[in-house]
mmCIF file of the C-alpha atoms, coordinates in Angstrom:
data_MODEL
# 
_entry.id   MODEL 
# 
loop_
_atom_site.group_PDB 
_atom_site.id 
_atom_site.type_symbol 
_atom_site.label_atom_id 
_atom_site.label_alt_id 
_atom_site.label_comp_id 
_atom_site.label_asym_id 
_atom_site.label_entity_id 
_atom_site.label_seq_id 
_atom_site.pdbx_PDB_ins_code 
_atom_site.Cartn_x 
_atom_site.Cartn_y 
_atom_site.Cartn_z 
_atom_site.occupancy 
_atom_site.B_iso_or_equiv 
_atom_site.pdbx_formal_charge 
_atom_site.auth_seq_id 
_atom_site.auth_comp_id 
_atom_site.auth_asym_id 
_atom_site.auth_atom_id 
_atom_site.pdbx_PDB_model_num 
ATOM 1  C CA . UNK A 1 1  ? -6.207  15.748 -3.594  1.00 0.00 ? 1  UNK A CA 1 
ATOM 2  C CA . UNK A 1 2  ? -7.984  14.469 -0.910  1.00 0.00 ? 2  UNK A CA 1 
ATOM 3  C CA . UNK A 1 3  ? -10.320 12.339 -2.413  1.00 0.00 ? 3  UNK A CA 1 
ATOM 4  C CA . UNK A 1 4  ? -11.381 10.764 0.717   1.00 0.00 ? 4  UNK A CA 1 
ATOM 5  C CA . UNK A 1 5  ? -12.895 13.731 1.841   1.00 0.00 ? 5  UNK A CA 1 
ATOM 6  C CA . UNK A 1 6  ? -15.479 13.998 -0.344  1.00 0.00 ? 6  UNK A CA 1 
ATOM 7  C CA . UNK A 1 7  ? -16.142 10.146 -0.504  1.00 0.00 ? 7  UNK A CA 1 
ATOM 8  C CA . UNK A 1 8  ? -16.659 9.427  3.094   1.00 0.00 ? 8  UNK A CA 1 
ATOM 9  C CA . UNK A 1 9  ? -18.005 5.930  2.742   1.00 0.00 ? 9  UNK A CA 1 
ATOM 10 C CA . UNK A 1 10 ? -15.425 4.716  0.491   1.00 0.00 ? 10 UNK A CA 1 
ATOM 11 C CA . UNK A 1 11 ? -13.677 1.111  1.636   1.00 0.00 ? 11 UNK A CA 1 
ATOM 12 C CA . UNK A 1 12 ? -11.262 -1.278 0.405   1.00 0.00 ? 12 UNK A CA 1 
ATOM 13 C CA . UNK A 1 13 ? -10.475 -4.525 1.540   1.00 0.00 ? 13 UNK A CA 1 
ATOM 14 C CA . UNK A 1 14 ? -6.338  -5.253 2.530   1.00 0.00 ? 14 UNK A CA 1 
ATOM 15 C CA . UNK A 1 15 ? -4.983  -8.977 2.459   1.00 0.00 ? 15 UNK A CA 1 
ATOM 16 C CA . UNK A 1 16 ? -2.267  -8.896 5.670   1.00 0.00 ? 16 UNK A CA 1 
ATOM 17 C CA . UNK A 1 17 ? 0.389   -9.477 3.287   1.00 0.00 ? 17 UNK A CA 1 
ATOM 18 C CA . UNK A 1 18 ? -0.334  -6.061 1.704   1.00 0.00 ? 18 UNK A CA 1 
ATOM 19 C CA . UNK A 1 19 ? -0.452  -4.061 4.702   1.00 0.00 ? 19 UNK A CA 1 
ATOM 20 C CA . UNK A 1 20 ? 3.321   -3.352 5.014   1.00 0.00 ? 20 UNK A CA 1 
ATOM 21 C CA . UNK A 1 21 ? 3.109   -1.331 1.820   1.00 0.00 ? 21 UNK A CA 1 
ATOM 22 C CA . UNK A 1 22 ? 0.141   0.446  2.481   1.00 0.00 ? 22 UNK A CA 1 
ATOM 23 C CA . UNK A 1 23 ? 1.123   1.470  5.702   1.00 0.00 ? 23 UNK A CA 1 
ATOM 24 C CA . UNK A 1 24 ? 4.224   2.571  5.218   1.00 0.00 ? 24 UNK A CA 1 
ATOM 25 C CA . UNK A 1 25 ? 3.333   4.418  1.974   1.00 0.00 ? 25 UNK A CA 1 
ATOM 26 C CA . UNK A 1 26 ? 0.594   6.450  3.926   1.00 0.00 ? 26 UNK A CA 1 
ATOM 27 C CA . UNK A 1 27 ? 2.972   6.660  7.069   1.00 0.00 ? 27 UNK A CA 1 
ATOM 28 C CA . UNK A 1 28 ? 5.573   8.849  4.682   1.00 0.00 ? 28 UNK A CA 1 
ATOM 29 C CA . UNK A 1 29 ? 2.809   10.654 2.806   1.00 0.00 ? 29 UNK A CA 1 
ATOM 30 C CA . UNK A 1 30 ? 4.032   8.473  -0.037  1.00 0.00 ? 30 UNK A CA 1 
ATOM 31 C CA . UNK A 1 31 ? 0.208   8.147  -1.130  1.00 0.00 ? 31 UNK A CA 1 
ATOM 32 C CA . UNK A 1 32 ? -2.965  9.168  -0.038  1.00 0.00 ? 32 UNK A CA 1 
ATOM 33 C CA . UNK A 1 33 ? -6.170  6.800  0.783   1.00 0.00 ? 33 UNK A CA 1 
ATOM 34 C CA . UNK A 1 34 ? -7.463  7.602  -2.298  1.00 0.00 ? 34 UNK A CA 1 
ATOM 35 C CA . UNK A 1 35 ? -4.768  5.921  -5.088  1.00 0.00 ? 35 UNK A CA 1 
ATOM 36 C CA . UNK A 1 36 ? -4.652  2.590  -2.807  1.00 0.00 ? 36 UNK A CA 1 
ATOM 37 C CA . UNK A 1 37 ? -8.747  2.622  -3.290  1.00 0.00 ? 37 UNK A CA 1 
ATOM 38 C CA . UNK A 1 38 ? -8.668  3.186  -6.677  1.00 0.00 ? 38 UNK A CA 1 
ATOM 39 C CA . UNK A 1 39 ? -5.819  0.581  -6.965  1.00 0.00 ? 39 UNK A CA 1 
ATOM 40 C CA . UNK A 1 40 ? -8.121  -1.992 -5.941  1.00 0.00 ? 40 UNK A CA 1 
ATOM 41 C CA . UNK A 1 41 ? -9.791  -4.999 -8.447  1.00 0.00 ? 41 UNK A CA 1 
ATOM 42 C CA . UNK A 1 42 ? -13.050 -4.910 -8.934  1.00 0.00 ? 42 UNK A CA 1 
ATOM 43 C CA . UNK A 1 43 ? -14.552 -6.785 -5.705  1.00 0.00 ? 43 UNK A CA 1 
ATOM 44 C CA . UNK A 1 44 ? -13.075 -3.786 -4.047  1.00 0.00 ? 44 UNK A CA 1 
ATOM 45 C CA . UNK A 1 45 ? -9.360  -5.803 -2.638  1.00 0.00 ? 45 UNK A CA 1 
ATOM 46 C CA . UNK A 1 46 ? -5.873  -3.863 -2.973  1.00 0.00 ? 46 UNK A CA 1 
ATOM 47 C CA . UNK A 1 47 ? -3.613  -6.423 -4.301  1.00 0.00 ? 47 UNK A CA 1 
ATOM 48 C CA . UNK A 1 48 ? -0.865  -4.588 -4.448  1.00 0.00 ? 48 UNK A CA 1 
ATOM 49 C CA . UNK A 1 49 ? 0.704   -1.537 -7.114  1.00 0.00 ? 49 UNK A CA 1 
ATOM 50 C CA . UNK A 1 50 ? 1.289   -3.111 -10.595 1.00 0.00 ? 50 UNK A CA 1 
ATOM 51 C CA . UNK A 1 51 ? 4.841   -1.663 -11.164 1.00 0.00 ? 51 UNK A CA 1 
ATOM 52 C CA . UNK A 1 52 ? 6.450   -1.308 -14.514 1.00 0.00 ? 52 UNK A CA 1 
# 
């Protein structure tokens, strides 16, 4: 689902220290721009994948 797409104004904001993850998750098709934006808190900022 390219989410994306159909939500062309959609942003987040990326602290440096996340951008390793991000980039190499969208590098290997991991995940799409989509699940990092909806990831982020509610002032918009990914800060990073809560895993369990």
């Amino acid at each position: 689902m390219r989410q994306h797409f159909t939500q062309p104004r959609r942003t987040f904001r990326l602290p440096v220290q996340w951008f390793p993850d991000v980039s190499a998750n969208r590098n290997i098709g991991n995940m799409d721009f989509a699940e990092f934006a909806d990831a982020a808190d509610g002032s918009g900022t990914f800060l990073g994948l809560d895993e369990c």
